[in-house]
N, C-alpha and C positions, 0 to 999 in steps of 0.2 A: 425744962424748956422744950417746946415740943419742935418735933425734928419737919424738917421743910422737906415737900414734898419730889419726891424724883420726876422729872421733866427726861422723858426717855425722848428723843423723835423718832415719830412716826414713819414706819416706811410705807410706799403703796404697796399694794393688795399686790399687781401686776407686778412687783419688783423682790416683794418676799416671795413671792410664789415664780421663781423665771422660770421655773422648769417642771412646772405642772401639769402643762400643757403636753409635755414630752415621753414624763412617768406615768399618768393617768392612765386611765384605758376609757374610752367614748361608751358611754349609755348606747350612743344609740347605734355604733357599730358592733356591741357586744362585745368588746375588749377584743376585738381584731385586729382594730384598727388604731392608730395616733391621732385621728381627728377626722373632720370633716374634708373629705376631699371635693377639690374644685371638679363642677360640673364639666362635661364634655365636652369641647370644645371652646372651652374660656381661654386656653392663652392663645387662640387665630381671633377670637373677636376683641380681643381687650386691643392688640395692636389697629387693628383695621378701623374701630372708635376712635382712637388714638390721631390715626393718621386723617381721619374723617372732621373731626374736632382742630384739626391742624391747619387741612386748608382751611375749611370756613375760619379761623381766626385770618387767616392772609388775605382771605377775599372781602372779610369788613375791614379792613386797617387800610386796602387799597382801594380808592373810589374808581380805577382804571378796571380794573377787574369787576369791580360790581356793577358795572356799566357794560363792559362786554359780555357777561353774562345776561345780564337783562335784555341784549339785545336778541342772542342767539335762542333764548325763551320765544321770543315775542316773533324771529324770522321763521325758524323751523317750523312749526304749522302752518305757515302763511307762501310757504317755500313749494311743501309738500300739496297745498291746497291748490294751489295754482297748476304746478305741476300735474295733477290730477286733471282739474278743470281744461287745461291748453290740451290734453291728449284726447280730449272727446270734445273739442268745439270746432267749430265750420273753420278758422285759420290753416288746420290740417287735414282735412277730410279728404278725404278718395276720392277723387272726378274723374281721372284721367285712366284708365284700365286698359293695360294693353298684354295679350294672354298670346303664348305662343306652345308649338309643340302640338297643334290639334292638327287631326288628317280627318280622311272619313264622314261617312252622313251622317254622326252625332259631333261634327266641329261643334258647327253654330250654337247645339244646343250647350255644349259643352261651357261656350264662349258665355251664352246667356246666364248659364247658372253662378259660372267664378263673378262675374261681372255685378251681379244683385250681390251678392255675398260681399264684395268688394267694400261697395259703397253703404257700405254701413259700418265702414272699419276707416282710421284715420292712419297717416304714414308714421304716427308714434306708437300707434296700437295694431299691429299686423298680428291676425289671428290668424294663423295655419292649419287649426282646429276646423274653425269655420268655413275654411275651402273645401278643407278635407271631405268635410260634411256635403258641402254642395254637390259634390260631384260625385258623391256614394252609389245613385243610384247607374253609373258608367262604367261598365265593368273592366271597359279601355282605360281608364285611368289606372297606372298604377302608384302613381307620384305625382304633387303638389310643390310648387316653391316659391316662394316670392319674396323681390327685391322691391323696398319703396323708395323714392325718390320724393326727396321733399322741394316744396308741401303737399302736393296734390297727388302724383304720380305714383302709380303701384304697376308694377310687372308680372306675371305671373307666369311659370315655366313650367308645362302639363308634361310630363312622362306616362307615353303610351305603352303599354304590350300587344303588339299585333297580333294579329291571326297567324298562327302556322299550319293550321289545318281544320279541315270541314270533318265534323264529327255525324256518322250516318247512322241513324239509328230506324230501320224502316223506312217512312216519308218522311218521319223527322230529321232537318239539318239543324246544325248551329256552327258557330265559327269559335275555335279555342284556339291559346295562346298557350306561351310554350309550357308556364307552371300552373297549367291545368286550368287554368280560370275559363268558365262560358262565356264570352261573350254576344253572345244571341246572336239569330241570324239577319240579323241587322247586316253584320259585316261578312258574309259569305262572299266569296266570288268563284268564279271558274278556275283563278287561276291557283286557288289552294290544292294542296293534296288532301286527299280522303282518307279516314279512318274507321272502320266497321267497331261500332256498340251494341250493347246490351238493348240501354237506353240513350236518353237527350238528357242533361241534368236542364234548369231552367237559368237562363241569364244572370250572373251574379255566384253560381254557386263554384263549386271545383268537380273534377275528372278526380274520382279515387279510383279505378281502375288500377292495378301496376302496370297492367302491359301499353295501356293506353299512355299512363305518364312517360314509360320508357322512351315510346313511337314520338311523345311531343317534345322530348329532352333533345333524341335526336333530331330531328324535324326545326329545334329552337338552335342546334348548334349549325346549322347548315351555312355556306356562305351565302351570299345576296345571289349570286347566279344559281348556283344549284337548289335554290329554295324555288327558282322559280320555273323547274322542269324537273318536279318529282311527282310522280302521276296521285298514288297511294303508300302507305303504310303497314305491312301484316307482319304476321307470322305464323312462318312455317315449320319445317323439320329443318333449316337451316337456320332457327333462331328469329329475330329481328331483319324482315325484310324490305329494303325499297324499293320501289318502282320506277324507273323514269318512264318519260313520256315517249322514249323512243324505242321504248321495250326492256332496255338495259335493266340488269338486277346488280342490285350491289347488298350482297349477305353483312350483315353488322353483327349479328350474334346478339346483343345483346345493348344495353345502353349507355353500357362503362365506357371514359375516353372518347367522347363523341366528335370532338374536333382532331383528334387526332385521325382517327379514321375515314372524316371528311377530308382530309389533307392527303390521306395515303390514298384512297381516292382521288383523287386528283392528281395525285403523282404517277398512277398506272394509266391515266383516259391523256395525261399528259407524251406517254409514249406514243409515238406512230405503231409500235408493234402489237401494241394491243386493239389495234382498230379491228373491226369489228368481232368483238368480244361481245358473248349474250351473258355475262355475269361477272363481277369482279365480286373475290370475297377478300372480305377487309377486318375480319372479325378479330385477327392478330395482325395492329396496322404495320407491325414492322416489318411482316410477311406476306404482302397482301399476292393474289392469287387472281388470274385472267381465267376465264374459261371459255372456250370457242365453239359454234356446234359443229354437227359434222361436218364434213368437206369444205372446212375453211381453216388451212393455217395461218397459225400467228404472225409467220415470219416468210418472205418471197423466196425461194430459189437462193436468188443471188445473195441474200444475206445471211441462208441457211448458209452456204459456200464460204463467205466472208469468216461466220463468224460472230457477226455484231447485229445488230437489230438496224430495221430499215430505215434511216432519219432518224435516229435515235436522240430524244431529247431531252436535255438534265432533270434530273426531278425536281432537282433545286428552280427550277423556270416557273416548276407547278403551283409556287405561293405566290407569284403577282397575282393581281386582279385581274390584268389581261389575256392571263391565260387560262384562268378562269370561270372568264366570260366566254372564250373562246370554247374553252371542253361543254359549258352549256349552250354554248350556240349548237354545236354539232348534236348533245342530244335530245333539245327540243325538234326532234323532226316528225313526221307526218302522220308515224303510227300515235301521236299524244293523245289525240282523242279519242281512239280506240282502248291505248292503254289505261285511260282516266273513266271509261263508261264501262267496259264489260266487267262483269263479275270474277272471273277468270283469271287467271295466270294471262302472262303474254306469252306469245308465241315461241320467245324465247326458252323461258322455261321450262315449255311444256316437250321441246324439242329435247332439252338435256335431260329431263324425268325419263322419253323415249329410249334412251340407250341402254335400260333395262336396270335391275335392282341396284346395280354398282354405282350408280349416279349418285345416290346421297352421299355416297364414301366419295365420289374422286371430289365434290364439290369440297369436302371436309376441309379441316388449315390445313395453309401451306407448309405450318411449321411441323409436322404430323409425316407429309411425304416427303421424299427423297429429292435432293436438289436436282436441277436440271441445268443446263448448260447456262440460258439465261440468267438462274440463280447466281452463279457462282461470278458471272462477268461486272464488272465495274463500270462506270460510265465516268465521263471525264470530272464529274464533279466530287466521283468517290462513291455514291450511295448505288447501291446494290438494284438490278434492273427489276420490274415487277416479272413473278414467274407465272407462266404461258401454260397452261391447261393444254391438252387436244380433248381428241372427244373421246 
């Protein structure tokens, strides 16, 4: 009787073999490896498909949502388009140009150039570039700004740098401002102080000079009065010199602390005791120093007697404005135009050079020589009196 045959079941391939995968060694990693490893970056992109595949299923199941999108498709260029088109059409266009800040015989032109430049810009599209440009070829400009005013209206706020002095170079003038820039002699006047060059740079360019920048750093920190009764600019064996118009020398040494200097100046022409002084050095403002010529003392009789200096007035009074104006009123006086034409030293000067070799030394700082009575006396405000030179 023949025997029936054995019905084994089958198992699957993947089932007889679970751990094939694990014992094996990869062909094609050369038995280094347990398998194929997942490429770079697959578990950041498998999630972000994932979530990608996620909304779009909630944005077809909701007709709210597929309708909000369709719209914001179909606004956004239309948004953007417009927006575009309203900033360069006649609705907002520049008509109305009103420029402030211009002085001087390049105003008007000044006015004319923002003005063309203007009206070809609308109050949503303010070009600053474009001003800029306009008025490149003004060497008074040193700043542009502008406020629009919708729809039509534009402002524009011009920032000048004036002349602080007339730059001499032979017949050649021109007029510069305080960081060196040429302003051509467009802007000259009389009543600038002068400065001796080499040469004239041409309109537009800069003063490399150092001594010359120094003279205009100082000359740029002056206040509104004393700017406007400094004859010249030099130097000497005493540094960094000014000139007024009334002869006075006031020694700077140098162009460091420029405001501080102009202040302590002013706090010595503020004294009555230093009246007529033919030089104040100021070179260490906290020491500044009177210088007298001969047979003129600092101080009367009576107040040598005293003690105290004659009218003696606070230094602390020397930073208003009105006294100020006041110390420039007294030394725009009659020698100006003398001291502003001659080539020369003023008269002053040349008197103190007179007292023979020691002149350069006694001008020297004050902080250098030995106190004098003046030094050491207080004045009601606390600060220390300017000290009094003889000759």
């Amino acid at each position: 009787m023949p025997r029936a045959p054995l019905h084994r079941p089958r198992r699957p391939l993947a089932a007889a073999l679970p751990s094939a995968a694990g014992r094996l060694p990869s062909s094609r990693t050369g038995g280094r490896g347990h398998g194929r490893r997942p490429p770079a970056g697959s578990a950041d992109v498998r999630p972000s498909l994932g979530l990608a595949r996620g909304l779009l299923h909630v944005i077809l199941r909701h007709r709210r949502l597929r309708i909000a999108l369709l719209a914001c498709l179909v606004s956004v260029p239309l948004l953007v388009g417009g927006w575009r088109w309203l900033r360069h059409s006649s609705l907002v266009s520049v008509v109305h140009v009103h420029v402030t800040g211009v002085h001087g015989p390049d105003a008007q032109a000044i006015e004319a150039a923002l003005s063309g430049a203007a009206r070809h810009m609308s109050t949503l599209d303010v070009k600053l570039g474009a001003l800029r440009v306009a008025v490149a070829p003004f060497a008074v400009v040193r700043e542009v700004r502008a406020a629009a005013s919708f729809p039509h209206g534009l402002t524009i706020h011009v920032t000048e740098q004036p002349p602080v002095a007339a730059l001499i170079a032979g017949a050649a003038k021109t007029a510069v401002a305080a960081d060196g820039a040429v302003l051509g002699p467009a802007l000259l006047s009389s009543a600038l102080p002068t400065l001796a060059g080499s040469f004239v740079p041409a309109a537009g360019a800069r003063v490399a000079d150092p001594g010359l920048l120094g003279a205009l750093t100082v000359l740029g920190a002056a206040p509104g009065p004393f700017a406007k009764v400094v004859a010249r600019v030099y130097t000497d064996s005493n540094g960094l010199t000014v000139a007024m118009r009334n002869g006075l020398l006031a020694y700077f040494g140098d162009a460091t602390r420029p405001h501080a200097k102009w202040l302590s100046l002013a706090r010595v022409l503020a004294d009555r005791s230093s009246a007529g002084a033919s030089y104040v050095d100021v070179r260490v403002p906290e020491h500044p120093a009177a210088g007298f010529p001969s047979g003129s003392p600092p101080l009367s009789p009576s107040a040598q007697a005293s003690g105290t200096p004659e009218s003696a007035t606070p230094s602390s009074a020397a930073g208003s404005e009105g006294t100020i104006a006041a110390i420039a009123a007294r030394l725009a006086g009659p020698k100006g135009s003398e001291s502003a034409s001659s080539p020369q030293e003023p008269a002053s000067a040349a008197a103190n050079e007179a007292n023979g070799p020691s002149g350069a030394n006694e001008r020297g700082s004050s902080s250098a020589a030995a106190p004098t009575r003046a030094e050491s006396e207080e004045t009601p405000s606390g600060s220390t009196t300017p000290t009094s030179k003889g000759p």
